[in-house]
Structures are given as structure tokens and as C-alpha cells.
C-alpha positions as CSV (number, residue, x, y, z in Angstrom):
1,X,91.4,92.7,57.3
2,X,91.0,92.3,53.6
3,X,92.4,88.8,53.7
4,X,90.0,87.8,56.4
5,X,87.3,89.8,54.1
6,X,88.3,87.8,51.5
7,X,88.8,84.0,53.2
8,X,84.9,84.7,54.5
9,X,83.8,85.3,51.2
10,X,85.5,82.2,50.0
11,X,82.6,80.2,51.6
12,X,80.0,81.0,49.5
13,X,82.3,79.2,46.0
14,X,79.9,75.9,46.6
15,X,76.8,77.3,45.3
16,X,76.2,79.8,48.6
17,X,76.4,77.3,51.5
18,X,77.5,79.0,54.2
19,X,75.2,81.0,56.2
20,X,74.2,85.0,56.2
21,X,75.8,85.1,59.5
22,X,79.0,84.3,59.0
23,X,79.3,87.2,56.0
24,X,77.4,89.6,58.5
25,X,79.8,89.0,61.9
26,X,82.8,89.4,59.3
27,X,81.5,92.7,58.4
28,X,80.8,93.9,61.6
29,X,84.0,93.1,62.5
30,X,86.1,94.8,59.8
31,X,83.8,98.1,60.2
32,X,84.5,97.4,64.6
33,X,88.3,97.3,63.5
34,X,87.9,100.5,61.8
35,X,88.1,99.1,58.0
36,X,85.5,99.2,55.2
37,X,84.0,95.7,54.1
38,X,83.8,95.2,50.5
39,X,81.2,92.7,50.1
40,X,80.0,93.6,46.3
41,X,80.2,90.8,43.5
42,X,82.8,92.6,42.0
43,X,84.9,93.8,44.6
44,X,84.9,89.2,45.4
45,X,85.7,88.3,41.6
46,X,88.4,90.6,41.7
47,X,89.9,90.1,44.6
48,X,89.3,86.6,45.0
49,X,92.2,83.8,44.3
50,X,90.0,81.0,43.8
51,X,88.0,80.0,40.4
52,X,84.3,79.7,38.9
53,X,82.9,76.2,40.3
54,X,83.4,73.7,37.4
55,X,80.9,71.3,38.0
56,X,77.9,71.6,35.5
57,X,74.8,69.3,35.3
58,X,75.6,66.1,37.7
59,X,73.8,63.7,40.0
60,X,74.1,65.1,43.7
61,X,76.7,62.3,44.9
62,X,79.1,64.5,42.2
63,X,78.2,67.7,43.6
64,X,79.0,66.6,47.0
65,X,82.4,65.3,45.7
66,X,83.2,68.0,44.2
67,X,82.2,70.6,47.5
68,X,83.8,68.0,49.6
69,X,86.8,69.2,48.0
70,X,86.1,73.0,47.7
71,X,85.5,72.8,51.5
72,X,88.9,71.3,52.5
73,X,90.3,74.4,50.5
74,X,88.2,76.8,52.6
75,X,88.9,75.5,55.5
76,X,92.3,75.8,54.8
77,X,92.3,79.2,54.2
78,X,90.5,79.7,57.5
79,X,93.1,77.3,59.5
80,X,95.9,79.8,58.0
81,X,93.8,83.3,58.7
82,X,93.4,81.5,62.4
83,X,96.8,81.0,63.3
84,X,98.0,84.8,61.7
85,X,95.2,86.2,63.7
86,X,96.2,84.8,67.3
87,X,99.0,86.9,67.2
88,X,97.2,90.1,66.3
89,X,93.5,90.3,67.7
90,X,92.1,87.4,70.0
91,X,88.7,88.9,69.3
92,X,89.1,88.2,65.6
93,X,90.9,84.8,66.4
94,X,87.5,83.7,68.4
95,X,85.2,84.5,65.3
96,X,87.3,82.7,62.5
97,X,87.4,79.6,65.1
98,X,83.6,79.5,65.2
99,X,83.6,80.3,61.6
100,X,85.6,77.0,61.3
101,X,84.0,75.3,63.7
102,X,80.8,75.3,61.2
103,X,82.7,74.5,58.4
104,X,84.1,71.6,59.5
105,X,81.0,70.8,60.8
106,X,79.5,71.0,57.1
107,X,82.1,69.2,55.7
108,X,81.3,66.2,58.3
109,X,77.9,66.0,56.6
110,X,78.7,65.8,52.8
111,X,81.6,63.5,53.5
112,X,78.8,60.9,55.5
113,X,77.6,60.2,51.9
114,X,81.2,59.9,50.4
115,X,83.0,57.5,52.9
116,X,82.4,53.7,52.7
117,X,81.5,51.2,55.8
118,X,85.4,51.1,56.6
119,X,85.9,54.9,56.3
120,X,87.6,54.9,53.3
121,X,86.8,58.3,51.3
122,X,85.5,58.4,47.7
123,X,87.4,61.4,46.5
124,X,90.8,60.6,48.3
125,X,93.8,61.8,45.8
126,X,91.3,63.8,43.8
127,X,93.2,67.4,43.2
128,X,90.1,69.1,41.0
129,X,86.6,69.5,41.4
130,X,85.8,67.4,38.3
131,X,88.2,64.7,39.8
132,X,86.5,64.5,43.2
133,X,83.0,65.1,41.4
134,X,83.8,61.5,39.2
135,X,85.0,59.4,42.0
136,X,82.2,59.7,43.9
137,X,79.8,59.3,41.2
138,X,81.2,55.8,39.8
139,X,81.9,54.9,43.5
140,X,78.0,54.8,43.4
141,X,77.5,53.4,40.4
142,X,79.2,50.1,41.2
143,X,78.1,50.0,44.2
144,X,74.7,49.8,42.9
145,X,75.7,47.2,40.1
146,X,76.5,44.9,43.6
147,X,74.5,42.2,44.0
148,X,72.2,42.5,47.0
149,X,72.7,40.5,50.6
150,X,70.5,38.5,51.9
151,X,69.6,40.5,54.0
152,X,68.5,43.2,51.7
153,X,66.3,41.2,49.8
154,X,64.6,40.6,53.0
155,X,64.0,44.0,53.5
156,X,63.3,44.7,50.1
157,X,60.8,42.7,50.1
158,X,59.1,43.8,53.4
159,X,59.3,46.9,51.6
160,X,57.4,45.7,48.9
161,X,54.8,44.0,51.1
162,X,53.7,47.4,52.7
163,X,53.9,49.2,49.5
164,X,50.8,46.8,48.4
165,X,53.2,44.0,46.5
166,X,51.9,41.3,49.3
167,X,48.1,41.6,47.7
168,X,48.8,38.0,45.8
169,X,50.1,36.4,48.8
170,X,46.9,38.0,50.7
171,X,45.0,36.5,48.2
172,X,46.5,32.9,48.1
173,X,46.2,33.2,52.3
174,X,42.7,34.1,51.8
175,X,41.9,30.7,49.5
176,X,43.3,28.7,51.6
177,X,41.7,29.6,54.7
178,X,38.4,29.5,52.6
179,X,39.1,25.9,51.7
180,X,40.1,24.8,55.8
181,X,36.6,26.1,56.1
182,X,34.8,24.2,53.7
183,X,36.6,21.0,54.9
184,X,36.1,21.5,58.8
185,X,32.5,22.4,58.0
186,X,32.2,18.6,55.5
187,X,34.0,17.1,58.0
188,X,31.6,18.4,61.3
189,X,28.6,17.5,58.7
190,X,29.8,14.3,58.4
191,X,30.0,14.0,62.6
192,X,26.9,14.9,62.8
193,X,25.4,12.2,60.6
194,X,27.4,9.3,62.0
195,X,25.7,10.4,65.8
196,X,22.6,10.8,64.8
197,X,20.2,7.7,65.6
198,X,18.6,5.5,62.6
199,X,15.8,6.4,61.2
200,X,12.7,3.5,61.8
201,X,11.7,2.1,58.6
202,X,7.8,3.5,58.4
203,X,5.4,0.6,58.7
């Protein structure tokens, strides 16, 4: 039970993503088994196999990167605690699967931001955290030296319209309607004074 104690604990490594409950059920399931949970700080930093998280200061395409690659290691761990608890307690084997279940659910999420239009994944072949955290950070950073589509400057400048930058074509829309005006109402003036009779010259 110390290995499962310890594969939960793993989950926290990313900067304390997973949730309370998964720590709690672990330890309710070690004391149920009869064993002690050892949840302190630093009963984890000495018992745990895995280092500090390396990443310092980044943009948060680098930090998701970087946990994209922390979680396939944790969920690794979990796959292997999985299949050594099947043949020991199903009860355990049902929590770790659930456990996993939200993991890999997590891992779905971060990786949305990382994989391009075809699928293909930023950090694929990265082996470190500092690795994974760069290739998704300059896979951003040419995309957004791309030239937009046509498309996009459409919407762009949509965008712009509703965000107020229309107010010179609102401007030039409202001259020209004020000159159609001016011209319809010379031009009914004019009507006018072609059906009206001739005066008599006064005697």
C-alpha cells in the first residue's frame, strides 16, 4: 500500500492539479486495508522517485508542455499500480481505474492546446520537462509569425468593427447619405418649379 500511497501522491508534481479527493479516497483506503497513510511533505520528498518541477517563469503554452509530459509519467505509474492491483484487491483496482480515468481525462485537456489541426503533438520526442516546455512555446511562436488567411482578416476585422474601429466608416456612411439628401431634396425643388404655372406679368 505504500506504492499505491506513493503513485497518488505523484499527482500533485504539476503544481497541485489533481483534486482533494483523489488523496482523501487513497487514504481511506490504506487506513480500510489496515495500513497507515503517510501523507506529510516529508514523508512524499522522501519517499518519492520523481524530481522538483523544473519549469521556472514561462508563458502558459510552456507550462502545459511541460505537465503534458509530467502527466504521461503519472499515468504511467497508475497504468502499472492498476494491473499489480487486479491480482490482489478488485476494490483497490476499481479506485486507481477511476483515479486514471480523471487523469487521462486532464491530460485530454492540456494536450487540446498542444496538438495542431492534423493532430500532430507539440512536445512529441521531448524526454524532459524543459524539452516539452520549449516545443510548445516556439510551436506558438511561429505560428503566430504566420501570415493570416483570408478568412481571418475577415474576422479580424469584424472584430474590430464591434470593438468601435468601424466609427470612420460610420462616419463616411453618414456623409454620404447626408449628401443623397441634399440632392433628392435640389432635385424635388427643381420638380416643383418646372410644374408650377407662369406667373402673369402685372399690368
Amino acid at each position: 500500500m505504500c506504492e499505491l500511497e506513493r503513485d497518488n501522491a505523484s499527482e500533485g508534481q504539476g503544481g497541485g492539479s489533481a483534486p482533494p479527493a483523489v488523496a482523501a479516497e487513497t487514504a481511506e483506503r490504506i487506513s480500510a486495508l489496515g495500513g497507515e497513510p503517510q501523507g506529510t511533505p516529508g514523508v512524499l520528498v522522501a519517499e518519492r522517485t520523481w524530481k522538483d518541477y523544473s519549469v521556472g517563469r514561462a508563458d502558459a503554452i510552456a507550462h502545459l508542455g511541460a505537465l503534458d509530459l509530467v502527466y504521461t509519467g503519472v499515468i504511467k505509474d497508475h497504468r502499472a499500480a492498476v494491473s499489480k492491483a487486479g491480482s490482489i484487491d478488485p476494490v483497490t483496482e476499481d479506485l486507481l481505474v477511476g483515479h486514471l480515468r480523471s487523469l487521462e481525462l486532464f491530460q485530454w485537456f492540456v494536450r487540446a492546446h498542444l496538438e495542431s489541426a492534423g493532430g500532430d503533438l507539440s512536445t512529441a520526442g521531448a524526454a524532459t520537462e524543459e524539452q516539452a516546455a520549449k516545443a510548445a512555446s516556439s510551436t506558438r511562436t511561429t505560428a503566430a509569425k504566420r501570415p493570416a488567411k483570408k478568412g481571418q482578416q475577415v474576422q479580424s476585422m469584424r472584430t474590430a468593427r464591434r470593438a468601435g474601429g468601424d466609427r470612420p466608416l460610420r462616419a463616411g456612411l453618414q456623409a454620404t447619405e447626408e449628401v443623397a439628401l441634399s440632392e433628392h431634396d435640389a432635385s424635388d425643388g427643381q420638380r416643383r418649379h418646372e410644374l408650377m404655372p407662369p406667373r402673369r406679368a402685372a399690368r
